[in-house]
N, C-alpha and C positions, 0 to 999 in steps of 0.2 A: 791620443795619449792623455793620461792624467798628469798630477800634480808632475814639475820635473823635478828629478831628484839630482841632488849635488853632494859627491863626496869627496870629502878631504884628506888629504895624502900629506902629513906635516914628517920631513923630512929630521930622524934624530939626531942626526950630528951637528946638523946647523941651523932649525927653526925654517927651513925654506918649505913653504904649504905647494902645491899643486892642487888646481880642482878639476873635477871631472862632473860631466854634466849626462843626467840620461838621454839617450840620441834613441835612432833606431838604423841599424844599416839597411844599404839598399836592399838585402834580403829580407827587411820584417824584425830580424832580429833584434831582441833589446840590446845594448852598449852601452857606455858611458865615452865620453870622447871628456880629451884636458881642453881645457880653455887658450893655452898659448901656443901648442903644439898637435901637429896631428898623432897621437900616443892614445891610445886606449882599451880599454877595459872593456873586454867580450867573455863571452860562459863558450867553453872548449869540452863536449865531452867528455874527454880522457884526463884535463888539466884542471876543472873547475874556472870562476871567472881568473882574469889572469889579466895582463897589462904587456899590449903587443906596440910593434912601433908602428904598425900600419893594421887596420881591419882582417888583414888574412897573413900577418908577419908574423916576426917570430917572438917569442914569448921573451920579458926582457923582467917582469916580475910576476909573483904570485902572492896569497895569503899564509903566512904562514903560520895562523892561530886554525884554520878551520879547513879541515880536511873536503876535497870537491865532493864527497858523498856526501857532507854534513851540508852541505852549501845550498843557498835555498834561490831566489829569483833574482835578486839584486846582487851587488859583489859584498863579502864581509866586512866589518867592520874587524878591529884588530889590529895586530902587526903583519906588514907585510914586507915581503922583502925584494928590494929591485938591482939589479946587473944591467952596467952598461962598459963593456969592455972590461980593462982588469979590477975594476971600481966595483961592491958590492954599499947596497946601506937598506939601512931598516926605517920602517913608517911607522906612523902611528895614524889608523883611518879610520874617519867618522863622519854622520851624514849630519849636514849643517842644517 
């Protein structure tokens, strides 16, 4: 693998960053995994890249500047927005 890439998830309500680092899962596939948690960022066919709680869990956020057709190899930069339980909040993500 080349350079890693690391992107930043800085949370708008209250300045808390999350980072995700490029991985690869045990299939090959490219990922990002977060640095504190096992939580990450995989490309879903049907959903585009997304943000699950486990490698094959369930989808807990997505982008919601760039539609999955528009989306290219990496995850997007932009607003995204994450669900955990009755909790919603928006990101703001860019690669450092």
């Amino acid at each position: 693998m080349g350079k890693v890439l690391e992107l930043v998830m800085k949370r708008r309500s209250d300045g808390r960053v999350y980072r995700f680092v490029s991985s690869r899962l045990d299939d090959g596939r490219e990922a990002y995994k977060r640095q504190d948690r096992d939580i990450w960022l995989v490309r879903r066919a049907s959903h585009g890249w997304v943000v699950v709680d486990s490698p094959q869990g369930r989808i807990t956020g997505r982008s919601w500047d760039v539609l999955p057709a528009d989306q290219g190899d990496v995850p997007p930069e932009g607003v995204w927005i994450g669900h955990k339980g009755e909790k919603a909040h928006a990101y703001d993500a860019h690669y450092a």
